[in-house]
N, C-alpha and C positions, 0 to 999 in steps of 0.2 A: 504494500500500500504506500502510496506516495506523503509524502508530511505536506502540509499545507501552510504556506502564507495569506494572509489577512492583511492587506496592503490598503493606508486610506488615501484618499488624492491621486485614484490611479487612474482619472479617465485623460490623463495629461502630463508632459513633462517626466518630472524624476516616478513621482509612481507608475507612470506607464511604463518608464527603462525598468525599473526594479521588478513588475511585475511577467517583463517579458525576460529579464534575465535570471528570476531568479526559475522560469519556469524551465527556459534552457537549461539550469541547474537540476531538474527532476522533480521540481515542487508543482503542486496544483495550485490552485490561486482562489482568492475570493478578492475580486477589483472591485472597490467602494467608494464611489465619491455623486456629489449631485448628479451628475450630466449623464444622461442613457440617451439613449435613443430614440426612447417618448417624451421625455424631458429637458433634450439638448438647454445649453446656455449658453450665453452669447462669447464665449469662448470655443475657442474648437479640443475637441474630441471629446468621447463618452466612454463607460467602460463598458460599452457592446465593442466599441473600435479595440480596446484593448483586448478584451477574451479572444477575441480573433485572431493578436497577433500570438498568446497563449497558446490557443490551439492547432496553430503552425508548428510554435514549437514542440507539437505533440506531449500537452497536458491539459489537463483539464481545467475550467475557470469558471467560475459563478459569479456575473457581470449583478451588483448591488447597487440600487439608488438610492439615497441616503441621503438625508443632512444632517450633518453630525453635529447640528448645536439641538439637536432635539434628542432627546433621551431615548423616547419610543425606536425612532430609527435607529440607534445605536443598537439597544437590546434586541430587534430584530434582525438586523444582520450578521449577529451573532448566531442568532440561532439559525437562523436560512444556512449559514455556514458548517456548523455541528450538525444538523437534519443532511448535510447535501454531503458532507466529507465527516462526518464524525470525528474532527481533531482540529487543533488547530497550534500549529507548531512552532510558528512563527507570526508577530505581529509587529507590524513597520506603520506607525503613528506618524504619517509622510503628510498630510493634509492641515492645512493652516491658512489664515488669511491676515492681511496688514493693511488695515483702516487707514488711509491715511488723511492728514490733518494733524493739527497743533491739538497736545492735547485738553487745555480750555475750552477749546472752539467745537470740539466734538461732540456730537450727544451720547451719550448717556448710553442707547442700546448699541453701538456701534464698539463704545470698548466693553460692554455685555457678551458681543457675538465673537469678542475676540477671546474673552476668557472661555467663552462654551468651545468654541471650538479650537483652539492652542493650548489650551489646559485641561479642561475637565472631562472632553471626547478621550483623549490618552490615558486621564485618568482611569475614567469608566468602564472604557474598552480594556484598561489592564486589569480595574478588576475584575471584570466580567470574564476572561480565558486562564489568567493566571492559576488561580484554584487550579482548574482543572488540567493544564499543562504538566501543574504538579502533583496531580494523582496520576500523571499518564507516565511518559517520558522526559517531562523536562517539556525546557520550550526558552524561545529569547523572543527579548519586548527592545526594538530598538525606534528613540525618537528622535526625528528631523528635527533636528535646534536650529541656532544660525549664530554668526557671529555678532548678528546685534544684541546678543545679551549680554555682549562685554564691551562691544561700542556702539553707545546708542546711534541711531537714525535721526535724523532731524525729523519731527511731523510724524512721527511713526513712533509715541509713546504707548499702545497699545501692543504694537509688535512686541516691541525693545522688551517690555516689563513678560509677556509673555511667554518669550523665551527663556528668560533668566529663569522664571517660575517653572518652565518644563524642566531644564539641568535639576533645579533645585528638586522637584519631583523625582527624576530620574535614580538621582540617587538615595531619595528616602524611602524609595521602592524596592531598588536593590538592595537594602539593607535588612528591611522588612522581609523581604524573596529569599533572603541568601540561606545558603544550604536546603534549598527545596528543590535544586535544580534549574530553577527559572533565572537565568538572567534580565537584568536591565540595565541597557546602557543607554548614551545620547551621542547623537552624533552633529559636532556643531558645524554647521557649513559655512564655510569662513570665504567663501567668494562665489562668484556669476556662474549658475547652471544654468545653461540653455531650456527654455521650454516655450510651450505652444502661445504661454499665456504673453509670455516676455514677446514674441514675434506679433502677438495682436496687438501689442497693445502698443510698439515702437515702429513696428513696421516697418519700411528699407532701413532706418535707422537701427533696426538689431543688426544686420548684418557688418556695421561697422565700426560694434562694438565687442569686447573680446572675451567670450562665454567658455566656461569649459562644456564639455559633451557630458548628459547625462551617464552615461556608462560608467563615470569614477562612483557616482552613488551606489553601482552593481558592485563593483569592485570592494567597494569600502561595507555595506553591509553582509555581502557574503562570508569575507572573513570575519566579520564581527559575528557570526550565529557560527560558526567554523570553530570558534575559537571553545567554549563550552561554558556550560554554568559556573565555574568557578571564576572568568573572567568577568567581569559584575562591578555597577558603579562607577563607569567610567566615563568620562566626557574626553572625546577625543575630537581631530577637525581630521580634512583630507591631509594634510601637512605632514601629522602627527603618523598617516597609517603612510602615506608615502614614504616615509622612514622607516618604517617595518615591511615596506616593499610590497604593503598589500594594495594599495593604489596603484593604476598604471602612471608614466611618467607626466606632463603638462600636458595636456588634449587643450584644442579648438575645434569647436562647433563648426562645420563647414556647413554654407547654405548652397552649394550648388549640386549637391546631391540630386 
């Protein structure tokens, strides 16, 4: 039987790579984010475009639509995934959003929707699999951080505070987990990943700016669930695993593909 990843943010960008590499990897997938294919958004791709590229690489994928500032949706995609695959092995907390604006000037539900979903979706979702990871075989909880948790953003004080609060979860989790088997770690992305949302929304101007290729995100969580339940509590960046050689070298996004 195949182990399953539980990937959120994957109708796009870095969840989509993570979701098609790690399926390249032998894993089955559960792709989770708003955008399907009855519900597109005004971003492009959904996670029906992604099971697709899953099922190429001959695995299985359960394309879920979800908002994950809603609770109901959380605990249902949990379960659609334990009903569809009975496990879930792997969980990559890859989905987030950065309101931006000053933060005075902002309302009120806007840094709401950024703690539901940069905090308390990762939260939720780890409590919701962990338990059970650890009655099974184990399992690793890895979360997309950024480097603005350690240098804020201008106008972006809902991100900035948000990520800091993931790390700081991160490791009060793994401490909590440790010797159950379960890992948790964070992984802080400390520069420019190329993704769909970045080309809509700059348009030729992405192209003349200098993005790495999502595939170090494959790179970088693979050996992070690789490594096992004892490696725990850690906040690392791509830098960090490029020194341990598990990143590949400087990538560029090339748009003539």
């Amino acid at each position: 039987m195949a182990k399953v990843a539980f990937i959120t943010g994957a109708s796009r960008g870095i969840g989509k790579q993570l979701a098609q590499d790690f399926a390249i990897a032998g894993y089955d997938i559960a792709a989770v984010a708003r955008s399907t294919a009855d519900t597109p958004t005004k971003l492009p791709g959904t996670v029906n475009e992604t099971a697709q590229l899953v099922e190429e690489a001959g695995q299985q994928c359960l394309p879920i639509g979800a908002n994950l500032a809603k609770v109901e949706d959380l605990d249902a995609a949990v379960a659609q995934t334990y009903d569809r695959f009975g496990r879930i092995d792997v969980l990559i907390n890859n989905a987030a959003i950065a309101p931006p604006g000053l933060a005075l000037e902002s309302g009120r539900h806007l840094w709401g929707l950024a703690v539901e979903i940069n905090v308390n979706a990762p939260f939720y979702l780890t409590h919701a699999v962990a338990p059970k990871m650890a009655e099974g075989d184990g399992g690793a909880v890895i979360n997309i951080g950024s480097g603005a948790a350690v240098s804020p953003d201008f106008g972006r004080a809902s991100y900035t505070t948000t990520k800091r609060a993931l790390e700081a979860m991160s490791e009060s989790l793994a401490s909590d987990l440790k010797g159950t088997g379960v890992s948790v770690n964070c992984l802080r992305l400390e520069l420019s990943v190329w993704s769909e949302g970045y080309a809509f929304t700059l348009g030729e101007r992405a192209k003349e700016m200098d993005f790495e290729d999502p595939i170090i995100m494959s790179d970088a969580c693979l050996w992070m669930v690789a490594q096992g339940p004892d490696w725990t509590g850690r906040i690392v960046t791509i830098a960090d695993l490029r020194k341990y050689g598990a990143v590949r070298p400087r990538t560029r996004k090339e748009f003539d593909e």
